[in-house]
C-alpha positions as CSV (number, residue, x, y, z in Angstrom):
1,X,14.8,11.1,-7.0
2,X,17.9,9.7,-8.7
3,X,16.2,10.2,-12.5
4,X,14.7,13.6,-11.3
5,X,18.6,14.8,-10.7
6,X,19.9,12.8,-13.6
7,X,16.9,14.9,-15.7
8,X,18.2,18.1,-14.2
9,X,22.3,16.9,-15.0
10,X,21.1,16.4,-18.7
11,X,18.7,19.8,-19.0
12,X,22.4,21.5,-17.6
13,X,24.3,19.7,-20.3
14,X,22.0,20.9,-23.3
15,X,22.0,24.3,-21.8
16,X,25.4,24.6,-21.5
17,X,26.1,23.1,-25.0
18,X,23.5,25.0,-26.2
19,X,24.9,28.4,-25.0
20,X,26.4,31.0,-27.4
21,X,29.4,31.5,-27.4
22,X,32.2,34.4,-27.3
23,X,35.0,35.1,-29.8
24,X,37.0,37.9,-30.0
25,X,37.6,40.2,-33.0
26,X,41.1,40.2,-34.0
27,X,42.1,39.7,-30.7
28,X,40.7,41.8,-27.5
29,X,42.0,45.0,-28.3
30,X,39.4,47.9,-26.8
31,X,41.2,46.7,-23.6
32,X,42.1,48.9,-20.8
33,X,44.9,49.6,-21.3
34,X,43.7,49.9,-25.1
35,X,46.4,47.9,-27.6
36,X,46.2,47.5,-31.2
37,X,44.2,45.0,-33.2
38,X,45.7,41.3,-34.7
39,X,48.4,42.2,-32.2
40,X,50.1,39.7,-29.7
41,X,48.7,41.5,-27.1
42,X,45.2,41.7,-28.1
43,X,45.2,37.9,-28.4
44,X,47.1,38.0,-24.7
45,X,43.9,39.9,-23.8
46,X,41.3,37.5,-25.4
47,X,43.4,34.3,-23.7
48,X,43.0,36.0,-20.1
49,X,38.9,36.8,-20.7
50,X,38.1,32.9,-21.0
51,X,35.9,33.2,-23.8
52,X,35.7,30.7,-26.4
53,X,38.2,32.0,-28.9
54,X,39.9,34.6,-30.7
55,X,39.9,35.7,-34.8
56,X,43.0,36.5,-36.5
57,X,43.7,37.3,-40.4
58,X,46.2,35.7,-42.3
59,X,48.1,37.7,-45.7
60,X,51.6,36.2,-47.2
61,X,54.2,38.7,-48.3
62,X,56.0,38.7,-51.7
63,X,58.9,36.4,-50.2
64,X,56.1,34.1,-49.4
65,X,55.9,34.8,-45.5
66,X,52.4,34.5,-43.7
67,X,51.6,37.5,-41.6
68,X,48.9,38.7,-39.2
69,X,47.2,42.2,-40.2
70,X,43.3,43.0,-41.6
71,X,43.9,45.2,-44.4
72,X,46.2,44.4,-47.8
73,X,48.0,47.4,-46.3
74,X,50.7,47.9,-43.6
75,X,51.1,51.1,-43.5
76,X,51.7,52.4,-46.4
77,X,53.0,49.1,-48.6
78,X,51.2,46.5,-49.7
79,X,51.5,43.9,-48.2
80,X,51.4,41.1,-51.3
81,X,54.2,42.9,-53.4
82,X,56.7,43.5,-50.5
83,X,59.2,41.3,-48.5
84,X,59.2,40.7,-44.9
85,X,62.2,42.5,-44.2
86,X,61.0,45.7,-46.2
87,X,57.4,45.2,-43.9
88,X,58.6,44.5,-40.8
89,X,60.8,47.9,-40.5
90,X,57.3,49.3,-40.0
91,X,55.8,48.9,-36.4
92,X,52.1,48.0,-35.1
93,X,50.6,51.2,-33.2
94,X,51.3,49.9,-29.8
95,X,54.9,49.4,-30.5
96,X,54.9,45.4,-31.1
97,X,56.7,44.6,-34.4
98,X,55.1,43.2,-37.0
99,X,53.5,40.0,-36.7
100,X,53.7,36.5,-38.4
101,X,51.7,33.5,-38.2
102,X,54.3,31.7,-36.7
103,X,54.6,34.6,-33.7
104,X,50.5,34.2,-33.5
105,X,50.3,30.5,-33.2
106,X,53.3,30.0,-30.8
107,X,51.6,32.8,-28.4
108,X,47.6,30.7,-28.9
109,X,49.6,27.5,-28.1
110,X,50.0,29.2,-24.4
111,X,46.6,28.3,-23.4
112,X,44.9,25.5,-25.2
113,X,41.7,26.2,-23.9
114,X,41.1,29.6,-26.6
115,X,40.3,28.1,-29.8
116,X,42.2,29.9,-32.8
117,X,40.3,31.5,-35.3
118,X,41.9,31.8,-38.7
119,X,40.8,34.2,-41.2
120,X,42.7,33.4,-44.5
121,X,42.3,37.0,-47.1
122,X,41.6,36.6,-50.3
123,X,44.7,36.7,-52.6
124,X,45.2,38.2,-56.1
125,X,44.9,35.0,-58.1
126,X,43.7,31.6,-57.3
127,X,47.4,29.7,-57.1
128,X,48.4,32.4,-54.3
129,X,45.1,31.3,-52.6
130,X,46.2,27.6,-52.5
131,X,49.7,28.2,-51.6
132,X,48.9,30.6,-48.8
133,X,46.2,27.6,-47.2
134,X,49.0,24.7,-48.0
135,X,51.3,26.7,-46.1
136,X,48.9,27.8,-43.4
137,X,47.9,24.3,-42.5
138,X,51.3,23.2,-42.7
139,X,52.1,25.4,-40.5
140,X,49.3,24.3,-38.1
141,X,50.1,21.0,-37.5
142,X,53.7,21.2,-37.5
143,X,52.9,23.2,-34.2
144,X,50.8,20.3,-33.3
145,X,47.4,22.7,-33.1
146,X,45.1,20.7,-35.0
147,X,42.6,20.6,-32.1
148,X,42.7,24.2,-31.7
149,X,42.2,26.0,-34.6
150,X,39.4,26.8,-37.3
151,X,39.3,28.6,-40.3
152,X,37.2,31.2,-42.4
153,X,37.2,33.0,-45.3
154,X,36.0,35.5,-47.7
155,X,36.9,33.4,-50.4
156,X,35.3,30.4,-51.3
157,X,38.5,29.2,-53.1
158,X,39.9,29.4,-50.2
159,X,37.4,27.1,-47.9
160,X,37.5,24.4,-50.3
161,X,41.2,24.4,-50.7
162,X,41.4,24.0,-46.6
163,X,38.6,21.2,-46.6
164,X,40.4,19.7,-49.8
165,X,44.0,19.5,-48.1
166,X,42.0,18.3,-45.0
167,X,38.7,17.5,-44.8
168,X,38.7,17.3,-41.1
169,X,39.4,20.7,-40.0
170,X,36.6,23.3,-39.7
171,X,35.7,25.8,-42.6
172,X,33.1,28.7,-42.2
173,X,32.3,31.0,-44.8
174,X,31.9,34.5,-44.8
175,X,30.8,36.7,-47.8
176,X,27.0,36.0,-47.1
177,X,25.3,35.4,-50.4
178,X,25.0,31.1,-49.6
179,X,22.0,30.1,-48.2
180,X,23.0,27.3,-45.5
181,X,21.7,24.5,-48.0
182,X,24.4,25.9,-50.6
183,X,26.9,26.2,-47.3
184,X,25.9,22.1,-47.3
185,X,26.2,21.0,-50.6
186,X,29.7,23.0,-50.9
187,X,31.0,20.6,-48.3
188,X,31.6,23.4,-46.0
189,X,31.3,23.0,-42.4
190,X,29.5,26.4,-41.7
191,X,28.5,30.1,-42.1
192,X,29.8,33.1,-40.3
193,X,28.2,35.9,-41.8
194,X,27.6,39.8,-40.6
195,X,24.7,39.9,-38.3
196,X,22.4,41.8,-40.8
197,X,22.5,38.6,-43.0
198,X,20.6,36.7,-40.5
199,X,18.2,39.7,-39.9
200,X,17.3,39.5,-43.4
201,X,17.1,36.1,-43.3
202,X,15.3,35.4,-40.1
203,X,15.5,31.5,-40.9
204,X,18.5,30.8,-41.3
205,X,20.2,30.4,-38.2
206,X,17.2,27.6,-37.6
207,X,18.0,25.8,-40.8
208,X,21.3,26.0,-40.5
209,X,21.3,24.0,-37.1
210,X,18.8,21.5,-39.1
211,X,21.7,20.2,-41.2
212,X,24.1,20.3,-38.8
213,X,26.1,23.3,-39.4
214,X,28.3,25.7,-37.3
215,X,26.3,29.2,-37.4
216,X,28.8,32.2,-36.2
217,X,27.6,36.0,-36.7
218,X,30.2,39.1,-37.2
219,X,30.8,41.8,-35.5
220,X,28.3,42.0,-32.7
221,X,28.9,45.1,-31.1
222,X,25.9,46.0,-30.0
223,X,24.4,43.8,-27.0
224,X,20.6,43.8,-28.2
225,X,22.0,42.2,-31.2
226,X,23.5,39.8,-29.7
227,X,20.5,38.8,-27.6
228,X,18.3,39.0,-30.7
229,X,20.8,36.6,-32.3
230,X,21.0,34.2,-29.4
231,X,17.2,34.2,-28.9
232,X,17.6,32.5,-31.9
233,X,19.9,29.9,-30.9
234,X,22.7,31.1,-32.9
235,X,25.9,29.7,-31.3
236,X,28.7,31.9,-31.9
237,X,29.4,35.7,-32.1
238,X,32.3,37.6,-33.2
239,X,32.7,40.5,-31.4
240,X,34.9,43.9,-30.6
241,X,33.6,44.0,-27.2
242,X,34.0,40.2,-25.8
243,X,34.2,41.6,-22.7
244,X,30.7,43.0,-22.1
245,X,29.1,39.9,-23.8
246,X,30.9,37.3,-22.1
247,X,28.3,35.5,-19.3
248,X,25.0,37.4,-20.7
């Protein structure tokens, strides 16, 4: 009887372990009340849902400043040839000023339990690239949240330069065209690609577990991809609607 519950304890374990997980899109935004995406409150939202984690995207200004915000625009300026005093005059839609990392990661550090999903952007040339990960990192573990952050990124430049500076955090990467061998061999830890990817490439997700690495699909929005996608063992999604996914 003991080894029958001790069989049933271990089935629970790999279940659990084995269960995709949730992690919201720039924050939770489509909340009710609706905010604003990569705001405060969106990742506010995503820390009181109790999913897995949250995604947030990383730009520097001209005076070398890292920010939070998706596009290379806020508002009208861009965001790589202006200064931080010049952006921040400029408000998010729901009335929050204009983030920074620094205002991102002190907010995460509330609750330990969301992991912290950093999406460095690509940068113009290579150097801004490397300075913008050297400072991010930095950054990182002079706040002490080594254990709670991961990265991704467009830019394969960019996922070596974080592995590079330190091998052990945890790089995915996201443009798509790397089969998971190539994800391997480029040391990367990793792929978190658009859903379709793995539609078109129906074995993926399975080899990708085969060598060990982290396999992460964005942006599920649509709930019978998301159990098409975990039917095949995939273990995270990035989604706009972590609400409706979490605990199916």
């Amino acid at each position: 009887m003991k080894n029958f519950i001790l069989g049933l304890a271990v089935l629970s374990t790999v279940a659990m372990k084995a269960q995709t997980q949730i992690i919201a899109h720039r924050g939770y935004f489509q909340s009710q009340p609706a905010t604003t995406e990569n705001s405060i409150k969106s990742l506010e939202n995503a820390q009181k849902l109790g999913i897995y984690g949250s995604e947030f995207d990383v730009r520097m200004t001209k005076d070398g400043v890292l920010v939070i915000n998706h596009d290379e625009h806020h508002g009208k300026l861009e965001i790589s040839d202006e200064t931080f005093k010049t952006l921040e005059k400029d408000k998010l839609s729901n009335g929050e000023k204009f983030p920074t990392l620094k205002d991102y990661l002190k907010q995460g550090k509330k609750d330990a339990a969301l992991q912290l999903i950093i999406e460095i952007k690509p940068a113009k040339t290579k150097e801004l690239e490397n300075e913008i990960v050297q400072k991010t990192i930095k950054m990182v573990k002079d706040m002490k949240l080594d254990a709670q952050t991961q990265f991704i990124s467009f830019s394969l430049n960019v996922c070596k330069e974080i592995k590079k500076v330190e091998p052990k955090y945890k790089v995915q990467y996201l443009n798509g065209e790397l089969s998971p061998e190539q994800i391997k061999s480029e040391g990367l830890d990793g792929l978190d690609y658009h859903y379709s990817v793995f539609q078109k490439n129906p074995t993926w997700i399975t080899e990708a577990k085969a060598l060990g690495l982290i396999t992460n699909a964005w942006t599920v929005n649509d709930t019978a991809v998301y159990e098409e996608l975990k039917k095949q063992g995939i273990a995270f999604v990035t989604t706009n609607i972590p609400d409706q996914l979490k605990g199916k």
